[in-house]
Structure formats: structure tokens, C-alpha cells
N, C-alpha and C positions, 0 to 999 in steps of 0.2 A: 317427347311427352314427359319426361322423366324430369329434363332441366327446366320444360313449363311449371309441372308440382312442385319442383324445387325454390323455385322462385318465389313460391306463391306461399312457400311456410315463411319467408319474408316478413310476412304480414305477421306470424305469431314467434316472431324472435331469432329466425335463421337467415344467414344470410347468403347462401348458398346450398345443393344439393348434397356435395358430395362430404364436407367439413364446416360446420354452419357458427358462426362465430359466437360471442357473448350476445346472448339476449335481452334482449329492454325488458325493464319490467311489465310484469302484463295481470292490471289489477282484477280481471274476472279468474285466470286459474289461479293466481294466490289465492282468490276469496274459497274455492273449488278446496284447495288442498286445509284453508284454516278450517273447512267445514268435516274436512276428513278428519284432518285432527283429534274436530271435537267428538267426531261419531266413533271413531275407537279407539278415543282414550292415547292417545299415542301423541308426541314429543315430536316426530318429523312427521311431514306428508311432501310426496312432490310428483309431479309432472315430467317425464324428463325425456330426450330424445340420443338418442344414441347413435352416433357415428362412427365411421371407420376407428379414430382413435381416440374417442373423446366422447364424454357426456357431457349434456347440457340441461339448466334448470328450464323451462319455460316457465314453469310454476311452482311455488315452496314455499314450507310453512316452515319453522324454527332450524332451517338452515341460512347461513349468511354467505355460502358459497356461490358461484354463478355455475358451476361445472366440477367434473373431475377427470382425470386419465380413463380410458374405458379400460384399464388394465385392472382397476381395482373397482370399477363400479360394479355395484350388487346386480344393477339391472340389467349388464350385458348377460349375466346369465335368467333373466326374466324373457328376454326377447327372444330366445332359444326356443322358449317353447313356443304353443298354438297359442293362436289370437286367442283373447278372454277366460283364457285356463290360470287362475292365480300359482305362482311362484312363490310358497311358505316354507319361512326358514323360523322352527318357535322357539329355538337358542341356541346362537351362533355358538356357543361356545362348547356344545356338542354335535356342533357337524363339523366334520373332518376338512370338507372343502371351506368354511372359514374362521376356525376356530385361528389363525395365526391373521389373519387377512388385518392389514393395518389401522382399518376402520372399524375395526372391535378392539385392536388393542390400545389405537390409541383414539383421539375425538374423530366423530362424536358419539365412540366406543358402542355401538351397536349392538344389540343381544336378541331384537329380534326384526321380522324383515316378511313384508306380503307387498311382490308387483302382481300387477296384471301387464299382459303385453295388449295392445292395443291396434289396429288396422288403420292404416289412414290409406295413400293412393300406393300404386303401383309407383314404384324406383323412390321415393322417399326413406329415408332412414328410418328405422325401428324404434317407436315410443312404448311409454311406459306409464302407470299411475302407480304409486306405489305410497307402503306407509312405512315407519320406522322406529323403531323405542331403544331406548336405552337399559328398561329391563324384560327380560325373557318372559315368554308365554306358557302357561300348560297347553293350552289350546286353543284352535282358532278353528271353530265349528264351520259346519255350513252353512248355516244364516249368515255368518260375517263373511264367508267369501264370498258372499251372492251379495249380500250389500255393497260388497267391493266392487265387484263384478257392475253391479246397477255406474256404482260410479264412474266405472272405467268406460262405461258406453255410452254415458253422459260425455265426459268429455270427448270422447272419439268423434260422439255426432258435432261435439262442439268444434272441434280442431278442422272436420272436414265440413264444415257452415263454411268457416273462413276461408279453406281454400276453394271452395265454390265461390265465395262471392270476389276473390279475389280473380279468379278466372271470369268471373263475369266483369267486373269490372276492366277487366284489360281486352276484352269482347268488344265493349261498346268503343272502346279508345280506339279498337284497329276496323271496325266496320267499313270504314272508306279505303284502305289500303290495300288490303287482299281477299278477292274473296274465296280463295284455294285455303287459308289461312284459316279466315274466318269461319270455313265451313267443319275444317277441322276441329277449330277451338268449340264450337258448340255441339259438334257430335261428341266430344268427352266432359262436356261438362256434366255434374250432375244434378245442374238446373233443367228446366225448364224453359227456351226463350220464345217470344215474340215479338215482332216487330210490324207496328202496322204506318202506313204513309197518310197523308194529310187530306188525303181521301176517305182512309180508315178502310184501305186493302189491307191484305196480307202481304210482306216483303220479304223479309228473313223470318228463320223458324228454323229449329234443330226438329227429329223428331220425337223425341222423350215430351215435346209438349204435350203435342197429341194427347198424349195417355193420362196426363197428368190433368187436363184443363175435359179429359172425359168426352173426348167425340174422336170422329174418323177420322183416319190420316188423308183420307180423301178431300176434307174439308179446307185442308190448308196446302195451299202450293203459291205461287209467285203471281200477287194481282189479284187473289179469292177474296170476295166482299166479309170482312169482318162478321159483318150483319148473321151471316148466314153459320157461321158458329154461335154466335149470341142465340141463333134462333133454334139451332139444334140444344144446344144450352138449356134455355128455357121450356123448350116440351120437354126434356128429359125432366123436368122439377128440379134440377140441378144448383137454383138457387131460391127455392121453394121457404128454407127453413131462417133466411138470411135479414136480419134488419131493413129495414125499408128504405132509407137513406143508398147501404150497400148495394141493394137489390136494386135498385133504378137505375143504379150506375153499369152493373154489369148485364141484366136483362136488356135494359135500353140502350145503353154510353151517353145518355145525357150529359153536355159539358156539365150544368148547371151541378150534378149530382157527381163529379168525378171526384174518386178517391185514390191518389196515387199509391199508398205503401198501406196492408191491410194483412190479417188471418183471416180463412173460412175454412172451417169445417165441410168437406165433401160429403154427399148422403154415405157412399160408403166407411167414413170415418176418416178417410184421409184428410189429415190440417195440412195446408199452403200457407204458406206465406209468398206474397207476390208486393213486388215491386215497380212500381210505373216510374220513366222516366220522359219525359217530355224530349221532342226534339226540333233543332233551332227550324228548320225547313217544314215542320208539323207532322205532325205523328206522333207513335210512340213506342217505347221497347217496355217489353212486358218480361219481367223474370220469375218463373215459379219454383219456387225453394219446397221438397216436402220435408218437414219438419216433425212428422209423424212419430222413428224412435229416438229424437232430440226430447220431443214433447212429453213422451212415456218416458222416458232418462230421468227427464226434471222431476217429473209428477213423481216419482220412486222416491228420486233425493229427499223432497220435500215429504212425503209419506216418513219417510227412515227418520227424517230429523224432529218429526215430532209423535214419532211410533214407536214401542217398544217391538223390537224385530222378534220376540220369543211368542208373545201373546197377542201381538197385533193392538193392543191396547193401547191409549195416548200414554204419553209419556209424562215426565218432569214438566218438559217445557208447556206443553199443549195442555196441562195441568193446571199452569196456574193460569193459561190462557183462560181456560173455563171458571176461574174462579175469579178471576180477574170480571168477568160477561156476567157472571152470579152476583158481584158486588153490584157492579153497576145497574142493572136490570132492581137489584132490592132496593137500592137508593131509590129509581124509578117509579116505580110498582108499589111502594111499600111494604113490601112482603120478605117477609123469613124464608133463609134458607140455611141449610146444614153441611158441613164437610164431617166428614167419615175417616180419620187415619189407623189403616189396617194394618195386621200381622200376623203372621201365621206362624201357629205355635207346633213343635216340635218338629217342624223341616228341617233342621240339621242334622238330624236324626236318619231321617230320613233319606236324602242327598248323602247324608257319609256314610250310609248304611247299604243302600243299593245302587249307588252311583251317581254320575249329573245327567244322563241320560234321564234316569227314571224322574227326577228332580226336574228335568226341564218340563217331562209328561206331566208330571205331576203339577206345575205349576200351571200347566194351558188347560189342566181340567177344573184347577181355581176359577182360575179367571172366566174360562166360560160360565160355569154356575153362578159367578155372584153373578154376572154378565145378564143372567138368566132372570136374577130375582130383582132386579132394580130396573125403575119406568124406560121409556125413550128417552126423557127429559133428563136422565139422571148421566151423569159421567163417570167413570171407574177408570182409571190409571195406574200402571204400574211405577212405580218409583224407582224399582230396584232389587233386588233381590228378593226375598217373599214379602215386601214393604208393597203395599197399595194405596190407593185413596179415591175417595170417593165425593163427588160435591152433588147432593140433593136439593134439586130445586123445585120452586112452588110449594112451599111447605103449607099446609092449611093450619096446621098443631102443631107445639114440639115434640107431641106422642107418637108422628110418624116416623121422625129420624131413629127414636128408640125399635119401634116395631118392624122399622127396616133393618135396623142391626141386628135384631132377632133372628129375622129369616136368612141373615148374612150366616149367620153362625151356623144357623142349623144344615144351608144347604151345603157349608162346606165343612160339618163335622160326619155328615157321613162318608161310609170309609168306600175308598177309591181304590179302583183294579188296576195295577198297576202289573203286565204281563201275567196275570192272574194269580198274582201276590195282594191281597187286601193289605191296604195301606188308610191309616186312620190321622187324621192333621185340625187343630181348630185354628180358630184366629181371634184375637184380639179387635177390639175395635175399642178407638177412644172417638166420642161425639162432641163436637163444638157447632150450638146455635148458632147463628148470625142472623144479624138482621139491617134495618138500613140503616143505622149508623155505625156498620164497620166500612173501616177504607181503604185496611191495608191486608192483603193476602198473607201475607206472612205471616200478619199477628193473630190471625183467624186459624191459619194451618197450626202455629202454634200451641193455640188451648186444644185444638183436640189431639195434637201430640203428647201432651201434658197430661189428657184425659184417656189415652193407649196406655202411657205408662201407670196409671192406678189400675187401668185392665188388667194388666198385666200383675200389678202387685197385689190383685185380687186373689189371683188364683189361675188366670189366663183363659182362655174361650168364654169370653164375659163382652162386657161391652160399660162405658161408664160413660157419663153425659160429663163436661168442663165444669169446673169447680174451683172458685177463684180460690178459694184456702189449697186446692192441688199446687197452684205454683209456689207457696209460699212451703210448704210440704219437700218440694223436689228442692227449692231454696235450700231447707237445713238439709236434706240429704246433702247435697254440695258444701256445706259449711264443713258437714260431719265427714268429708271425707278428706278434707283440706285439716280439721283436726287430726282424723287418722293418722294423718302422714309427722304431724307433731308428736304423737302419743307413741307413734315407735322410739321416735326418736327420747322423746322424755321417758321411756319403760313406765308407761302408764298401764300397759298387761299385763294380768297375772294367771297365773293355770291354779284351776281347782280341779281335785279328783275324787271319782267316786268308784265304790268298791265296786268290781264283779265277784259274786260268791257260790260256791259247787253246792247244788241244787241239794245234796245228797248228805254232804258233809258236812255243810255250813264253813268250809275253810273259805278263807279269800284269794282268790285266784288270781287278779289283777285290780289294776284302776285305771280308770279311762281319763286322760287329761283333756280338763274341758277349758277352752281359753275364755276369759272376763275382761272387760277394761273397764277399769276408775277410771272415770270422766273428771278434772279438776274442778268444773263448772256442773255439770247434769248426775253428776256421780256415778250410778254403776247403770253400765247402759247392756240391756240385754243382746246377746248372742246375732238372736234374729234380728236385730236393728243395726249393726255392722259385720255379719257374716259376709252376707249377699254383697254388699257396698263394697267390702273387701273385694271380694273374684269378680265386681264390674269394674274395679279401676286396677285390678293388679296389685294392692297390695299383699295377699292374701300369698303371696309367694317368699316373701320377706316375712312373713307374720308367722307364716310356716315351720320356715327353718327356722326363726326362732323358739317356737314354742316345740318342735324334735330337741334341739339345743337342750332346752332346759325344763322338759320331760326328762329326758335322758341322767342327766345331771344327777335330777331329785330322785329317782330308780332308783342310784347305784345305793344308798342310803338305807334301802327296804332289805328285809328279810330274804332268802334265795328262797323259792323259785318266785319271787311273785314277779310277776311284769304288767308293764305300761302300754297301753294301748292309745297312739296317737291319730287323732282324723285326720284323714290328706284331700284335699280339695281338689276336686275337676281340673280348678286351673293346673296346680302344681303337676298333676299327672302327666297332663298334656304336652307340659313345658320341658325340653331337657335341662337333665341337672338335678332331677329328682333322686337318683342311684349315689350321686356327690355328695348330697346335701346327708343324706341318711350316713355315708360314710364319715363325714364329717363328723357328725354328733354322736356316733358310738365313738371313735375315736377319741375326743374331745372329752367324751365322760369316761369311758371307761366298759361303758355296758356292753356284756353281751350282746350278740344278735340276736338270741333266740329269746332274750326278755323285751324284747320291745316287737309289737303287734302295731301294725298299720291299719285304720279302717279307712275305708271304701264306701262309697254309694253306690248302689246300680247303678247311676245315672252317668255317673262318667263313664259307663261301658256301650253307653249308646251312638256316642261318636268316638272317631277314631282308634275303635276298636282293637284292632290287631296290633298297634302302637301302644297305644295302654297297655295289652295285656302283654304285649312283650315286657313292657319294664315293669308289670307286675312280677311276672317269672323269673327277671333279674333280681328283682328283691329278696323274691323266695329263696333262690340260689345264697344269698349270703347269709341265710338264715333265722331274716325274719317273718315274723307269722302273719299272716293276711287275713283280715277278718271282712266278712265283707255286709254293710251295716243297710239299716231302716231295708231289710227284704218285703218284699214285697207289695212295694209303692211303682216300681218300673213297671216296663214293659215286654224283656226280656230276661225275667230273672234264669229260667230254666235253661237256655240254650246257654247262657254263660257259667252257669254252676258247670255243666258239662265240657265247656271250652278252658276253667280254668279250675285248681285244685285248690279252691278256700280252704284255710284252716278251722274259721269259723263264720257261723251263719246270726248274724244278730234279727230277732223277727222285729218288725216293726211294733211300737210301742202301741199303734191304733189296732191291733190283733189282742193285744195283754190285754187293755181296754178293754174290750168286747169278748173277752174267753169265755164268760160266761153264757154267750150264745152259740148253740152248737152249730154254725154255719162258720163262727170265726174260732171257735174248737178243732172245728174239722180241719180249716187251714191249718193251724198249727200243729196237728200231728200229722198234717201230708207231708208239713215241712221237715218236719224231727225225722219221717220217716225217708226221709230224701235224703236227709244230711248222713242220717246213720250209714244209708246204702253207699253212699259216696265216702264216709269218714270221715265227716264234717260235723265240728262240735258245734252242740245250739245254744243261742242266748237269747235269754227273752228279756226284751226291755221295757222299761217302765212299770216294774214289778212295784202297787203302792199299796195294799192290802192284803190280809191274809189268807182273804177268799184266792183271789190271782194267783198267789203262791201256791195252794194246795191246786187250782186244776193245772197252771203250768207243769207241776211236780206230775201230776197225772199224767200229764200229755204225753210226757219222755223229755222235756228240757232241760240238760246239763247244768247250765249254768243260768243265775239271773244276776240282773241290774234295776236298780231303783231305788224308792223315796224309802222305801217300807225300810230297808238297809242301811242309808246313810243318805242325804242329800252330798252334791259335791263342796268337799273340804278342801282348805286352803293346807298349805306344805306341812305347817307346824300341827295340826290337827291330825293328818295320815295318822303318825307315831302312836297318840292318845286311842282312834279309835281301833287300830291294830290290838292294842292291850287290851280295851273293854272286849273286843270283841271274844277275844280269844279267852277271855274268864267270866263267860258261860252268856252273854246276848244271842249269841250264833242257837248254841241249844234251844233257849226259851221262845226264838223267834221261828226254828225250823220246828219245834212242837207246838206251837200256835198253825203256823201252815198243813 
């Protein structure tokens, strides 16, 4: 039995049982593994069989090899384990059994590694599906082992099709020679057989038919009139549900109506595949293949390749299929329809804050609710990370795709229970009409990506319709940040500073270095028009350290004690080299640690938290002061005051604003009175009238900042308003407050 299997994998690249030589190519599992490939992201995929002392490829994607030694192959340790239990190794270069293994050190240097073992017959050698990359994984969830898994039993049912038909096929070849033989080879197949004579008896038959073709074993023995299976067949409704054409041929056997090679779906769901072969004396041999988990194997692959495996939601591909069938159908119909490109606003937040578990929950309760709020007719897609999209069809108005964005927004701005933590998220939506003369997907997905991103520059949980001046918009941002990168280099920045002053004394306490850039062309281009541009393409790390550099610098210059307060940017925090770059620039000037203050935003405290605040603590440690700025626009001001020891608290400027309201009063001495408990000095910002000054001064606020005091001054200015101030503005302006 053992050197019949063996023979029979023959057929898929072996050429023997026991040690099976170099394999032919075999363009269905290559197609098998480029499709694994593409499904996780990974650099190798392969098929592989493993012998006594050797592996072999049957199938492979971005390997050029045919095999390897099984002393070093990965999947001799995959086949150790139980059938269809994945084998995950998520970086070789921390596990001890292959952190030396020569295929991580040397090509095609391996870092990470998921088989599945596989079943095929009894005495066959041990197969494998397996995938491979060259960099390492954090994780490889349960979804993706079960996708894997889906695969590995897709090809098993495929690998063992072949050697069923291959054993069928050497069935019909030996029929006249032995029937001791014969009788053998079809009780282990795990076909199906029949045979009937020119009579259209029964002659040969295994009994797996029986069961398979749905009547009694009784019915068939040696010389039983066909007829009378057909007839039991057909009372049972057995081919009740079948095309007419098929149904004539297997109720009746009308020649007129014969179909030799065919699928049917059985009532009870079992799919056949059967195969007729005509024979030279008359008659015929009938094969029935159940194809049933081949069939569910497929249908999975094919589900995975155009599903998003988290949300069940169509994918990229199956994306732009629909939008593809939306063009075409508007060209048709004449009729307008809309795509939707979505985004969800503060899941980063969120995911580094309570984890990817919660992150993953989080996203399949997205996705159900829009899921919820949009027609039959309409498609929603994941893209990719909290990226969606949505293609609306049948538009009657373009006021619908608006009022669908609306209830997009709403249903997913309320807040989400997340193991009974309320968790709060919006999303963006940018909207692009279309109607029947667009033709291309792309340029359609396009504008309403173009139309996300002014969502987004709106303020975010918005929605914004395409707007041909948007792309010309996003054009100069792209020009302005391809200047940027010239303006470092030409020192086209310069820093202005503006005083902080003790609330109490009128002394000046510090200046806060505010960076500007002269434009050679547009001239002086506001803060808010290339901060953001900055920390989206990374300048802002280079922009950084220069403007600490030469903050620092201009300090050493001033009067002792006063000190400079420089802002540090989300990015720079995030990034190491922030602790160097500070060392660098006191160094470089000369200054103190303890005169130079770093401000903060909440907002870089909402992701990677415990990293930030670690290299917050390090800065502290060398002596500089941490201020930590615009309070109370986050989301977690209070649990972070408590997690880390600000020196100072700056209020947000939109609190000053409104002081005069005893609701944003009240904020402001909950916060004075927070700071004082903790030992945190307060700054109120955007002090610009006298009234502000006298209730700030009421509140308990230390210190302020603002217009009312000095707008920010350029280097040579500092000197002059140090002098006016100090002979006698300070008095006239704190007895005016």
C-alpha cells in the first residue's frame, strides 16, 4: 500500500516513496504559495515534502531552490507536530533552537517562519505549507493561523485529489489483469468506482460507492440492472434540484443526453465530482471524487483573498471591484454615485493606550455600526488599519452621500465599551461624487482622498465633499515642504521670544522661543502653515535641534536667572536621540540645565506613553525643567499630572479667553488649585487685556504670557525690552491689572 501512495505522489513531483527526487515544476501549488504570499505579506511561501534526509519544494514562491538537507530544514521541525497545528517561530533570532541555524545567518537569512504540517496517505512522507520572511514579527494572531490553517487544507485536499485520481487512473489500466489486485486497489481508493457493461449491468464497484452515489449496498453486486439504482435514485428526489439536460442523463441514461465528466451538489450538500469513461467493448466506468472539504478549502481561500480576516469586510481588492461595477453600472443607468474615504480619528490612542486586542475589538464594533447605518446596495471596505471606504450607489441627490456621512459620524462617535472601559473615537470622511463620466477608480478614489484630508484639516470627525481647488491646496503643501527642506538648509528660520512674567512682581521670568520662517518668495509664513507639514514629513526633528541649538546660544546672553523655554514636538519625543540632542546644545552654548524649560503638549502623552515619559524623567534628571503646555485640550490631563512631576502647567490660551465666564473661571482655579497641591507653577497663556490680567491674578496664577506684555521679539529686541521693562512698564502695567 505504502509503495502504491508512493508512486502516486509521482504525479506531484516525487519519484519515489522512500527519497523522492527533484520535482517538475508544478504551476497550480506555485500559483497556491504566490497567493500566500500575497495574503501575509511575506517574501517566501512553499509547499514542501520531507524525507528521510531531504526536503523538497513541490511548490514556491521567491525561492530559486528545488530542496534542501533535512538537517537544516525549518519544516522537519513543523512535521513533529499534529496535523494542521501551525509551527510559529516570530523571530528566529530569539529562539535559541535557530538563532545560529545557517539559514538565518546566512540566505535567505530568515527571521520569521509559520508551517503547518499536513495529512496526506498512510507511509507517504511528511508535508508541509509553510510561509517565510526575512523580517521578524511582533505577532501572529489567531486569525492568521487559521487562515493559514484554511490554506494548509486547501492544499491537502488538493495533493490527495491527485493521488486519488492517480490511483484511479492505474485502476482502469489494470481492470483485466487481476482481479485480487483490482479488488484491493479500489477498496483503498478514496474514490468512488463504477462500472457498468454494454448491457448497462453492474460489474465492478468498490464499496465506498454505495454511500457516496446515496442507496443500498444491496443494490449493487455483480450483473445488478443499473436501471434499478437510477430508480432508487430518482424516488429518493436525489436529482430533483439538477438542470434538465443533467437530470435526463442520470434519471433516465439517455445516450442522447450523456454527460461524461460533471459536479452535483447532493440534497444533503455533499458536491461529487464524477467522471465517465467510456469503454472499447461498451459500457462504462463511473468515478465519484467527494470534493466537499477541497470545495470549503477553495471558497475560504477565495473569501481571505478578498476579505478583510478582522471585520469580515471586503477588502482593497474586492473594493475596487465594487467600484469598478459602480462606474460601469453609472455610465449605464446614467446615474450618480459616491465613494466615501474614511478615518478614524484618535485610534492611536487608543491601540497604544489599552492594547491591539482592545484595538482589534474596537475596530469590528466600527465596522459593524457603519455596517449598520448604510443600505444593502451600499459597500463599506476596510483598507487597512482604521482606513475604510465606502462606495454609495443609486444616488437620487448629492445631499444623500452628505447625510450619509452624517450618520457615519454620529454612529461611530459614540463611545464604545470596551471590557467596560468607555472608549470615545470619530472618523473623518472625505466625499467624491461621481457620476457617468468617470472611468477611472483611481481618480475617483482619489478626490475623495483629497476630500479626507481637508476633514481632517478641518478639525477631524467632519466630513468634506471634493473640491477641485483641494488638490491644488495639497499641491502647495507638497511644493512648501520640498521648500522646507531648502530653508533649512539656506537658514531661512529664525526664533522670536516672548516674555513670561511673575504675576505678582512684574519681574520677567523667562522667554519662550517661538520659531518663524522668511519665505524668500511668500515672506513670513505662519507657524500653523508649516508646523504640522513639519512632524508629517519629519522635518521637525532637524528643525528641532536646531532651534534648542540656538535658543541656547541666545540665553547665555540674558541676565541670570531668566530662562528659555523651548517646544518639543510629539515627533522628536518619540524618536531616540532626544536626551543627545538637549546634551548637545547645553554643551555647545554653555547654558545651564536648570535655565532651559522644555514644553510638552498632552498630546504626545497619549501614545507611547511610558516611553515618553520615561525620557521625560531623563531630562528632568539632568536638570531641566518640564513644562507641560496648551492644558487642558487632551484627554488625559489628570492621570498624567499624577504619573509625572511637571514643573509647570501652562493653561490653555482658549480658558484666558473666556475667564470672564465663571464656568471657564472655575476651570482655572481647579487647575491653580491642582498645581499648587502637586507643586506645579501655573501659566496662563494668552494674557491680551487688562481685564484677563486682574481675574488670572484672582485666580492664583503665577505666572502669565501674552500680547498685553510684549508680542514675540526678534534676538536684538530681547535686550531693549529687558531695559524698558525694568524702568517702571512692569508697575504701570501690573497697576492697570
Amino acid at each position: 500500500m505504502a509503495e502504491m501512495v508512493g508512486a502516486s505522489l509521482s504525479g506531484i513531483g516525487c519519484d519515489d516513496a522512500t527519497e523522492p527526487g527533484e520535482p517538475a515544476a508544478d504551476l497550480q501549488l506555485d500559483a497556491v504559495c504566490r497567493t500566500a504570499a500575497a495574503l501575509f505579506g511575506v517574501r517566501y511561501a512553499f509547499v514542501s515534502r520531507v524525507g528521510e534526509a531531504r526536503q523538497w519544494f513541490l511548490g514556491r514562491e521567491g525561492l530559486s531552490l528545488s530542496g534542501t538537507p533535512k538537517s537544516v530544514a525549518f519544516c522537519a521541525h513543523t512535521v513533529l507536530g499534529e496535523a494542521h497545528v501551525p509551527f510559529v517561530v516570530l523571530d528566529t533570532h530569539r529562539d535559541p533552537r535557530f538563532s545560529n541555524h545557517p539559514l538565518v545567518l546566512g540566505a535567505p537569512f530568515l527571521r520569521f517562519y509559520a508551517g503547518v504540517p499536513i495529512a496526506l496517505s498512510e507511509g507517504v512522507d511528511a508535508a508541509t505549507v509553510c510561509i517565510a520572511d526575512p523580517e521578524p514579527r511582533a505577532r501572529f494572531g489567531a486569525a492568521e493561523r487559521q487562515r493559514l490553517v484554511d490554506l494548509a487544507l486547501f492544499v491537502e485536499a488538493t495533493l490527495r485529489g491527485r493521488v486519488a485520481e492517480a490511483e484511479a487512473d492505474r485502476a482502469h489500466r489494470r481492470l483485466e489483469t487481476s482481479d485480487s489486485l483490482l479488488r484491493v486497489t479500489l477498496e483503498s481508493m478514496d474514490q468512488g468506482l463504477l462500472m457498468t457493461d454494454g448491457e448497462d449491468r453492474v460489474r465492478v464497484y468498490n464499496r465506498r460507492v454505495a454511500g457516496m452515489m446515496g442507496v443500498p449496498q444491496d443494490l449493487l453486486y455483480d450483473g445488478a440492472p443499473f436501471e434499478a439504482v437510477r430508480s432508487y435514485q430518482r424516488a429518493q428526489g436525489e436529482f430533483a434540484h439538477l438542470p434538465d439536460g443533467l437530470r435526463a442523463w442520470l434519471e433516465r441514461g439517455e445516450p442522447a443526453a450523456r454527460i461524461y465528466d460533471y459536479e452535483r451538489a447532493r440534497p444533503d450538500g455533499t458536491v461529487l465530482q464524477v467522471r465517465t469513461l467510456p469503454l472499447p467493448q461498451g459500457g462504462l466506468v463511473r468515478t465519484f471524487t467527494d470534493v466537499t472539504g477541497r470545495r470549503a478549502a477553495e471558497e475560504r481561500v477565495r473569501h481571505m483573498a478578498l476579505h478583510d480576516a478582522l471585520t469580515g469586510l471586503p477588502n482593497r481588492t474586492l473594493f475596487r471591484d465594487r467600484l469598478e461595477q459602480a462606474i460601469t453600472h453609472a455610465g449605464r443607468a446614467r446615474t450618480a454615485f459616491a465613494v466615501l474615504a474614511c478615518d478614524l480619528d484618535r485610534f492611536k490612542a487608543v491601540n497604544d493606550s489599552l492594547g491591539h486586542p482592545a484595538g482589534d475589538a474596537l475596530l469590528r464594533v466600527v465596522a459593524e455600526r457603519m455596517q449598520a447605518v448604510l443600505r444593502p446596495t451600499d459597500t463599506i471596505a476596510r483598507l487597512g488599519g482604521d482606513e475604510f471606504a465606502v462606495v454609495l450607489t443609486y444616488l437620487d441627490a448629492p445631499d444623500e452621500a452628505a447625510e450619509l456621512a452624517e450618520r457615519l459620524i454620529a454612529a461611530v462617535s459614540k463611545p464604545h465599551d470596551l471590557d467596560g472601559q468607555s472608549v470615545e473615537v470619530g472618523v473623518s470622511i472625505g466625499v467624491a461624487i461621481a457620476t457617468q463620466a468617470d472611468r477611472d477608480p483611481d481618480e475617483v478614489f482619489k478626490r475623495a482622498d483629497i476630500a479626507l484630508y481637508e476633514a481632517k484639516a478641518a478639525g477631524r470627525n467632519t466630513h468634506r465633499a471634493f473640491e477641485p481647488a483641494a488638490g491644488a491646496r495639497i499641491a502647495t503643501r507638497g511644493r512648501l515642504a520640498l521648500d522646507m527642506k531648502e530653508a533649512i538648509r539656506r537658514r531661512e528660520f529664525h526664533l522670536a521670544y516672548q516674555p513670561v512674567i511673575d504675576a505678582d512682581t512684574g519681574a520677567i521670568v523667562s522667554f519662550e522661543a517661538l520659531m518663524r520662517w522668511r519665505h524668500p518668495v511668500r515672506g513670513e509664513i505662519a507657524p500653523g502653515a508649516f508646523i504640522a507639514l513639519a512632524e508629517e514629513t519629519g522635518l521637525i526633528v532637524p528643525l528641532g535641534a536646531w532651534a534648542l541649538q540656538e535658543a541656547c546660544r541666545e540665553a547665555t546672553a540674558w541676565p541670570l536667572p531668566l530662562r528659555v523655554a523651548v517646544n518639543v514636538s510629539p515627533v522628536q519625543l518619540r524618536r531616540p536621540g532626544l536626551e543627545a540632542t538637549v546634551l548637545a546644545a547645553l554643551a555647545a552654548s554653555g547654558l545651564p540645565a536648570e535655565r532651559l524649560k522644555l514644553e510638552v503638549t498632552e498630546s504626545v502623552l497619549m501614545q507611547d506613553a511610558d516611553e515618553v515619559l520615561g525620557r521625560l524623567h531623563r531630562l528632568r534628571a539632568l536638570g531641566v525643567l518640564i513644562a507641560l503646555d496648551d492644558f487642558g485640550t487632551g484627554y488625559s490631563s489628570l492621570s498624567y499630572l499624577r504619573r509625572f512631576p511637571f514643573d509647570r502647567i501652562k493653561i490653555d490660551r482658549a480658558f484666558i479667553r473666556d475667564i470672564a465666564d465663571p464656568d471657564a473661571a472655575a476651570i482655572v482655579r481647579a487647575v491653580v488649585g491642582i498645581g499648587e497641591r502637586l507643586g506645579m507653577g501655573i501659566v496662563a497663556e494668552g494674557v491680551e487685556t487688562a481685564e484677563q490680567l486682574a481675574l488670572v491674578r484672582r485666580e492664583g496664577c503665577a505666572q502669565v504670557q501674552g500680547f498685553l506684555f510684549s508680542p514675540p521679539l526678534p534676538p536684538h529686541a530681547v535686550r531693549l525690552f529687558m531695559r524698558d521693562w525694568e524702568g517702571g512698564c512692569a508697575r504701570a502695567l501690573l497697576a492697570r491689572g
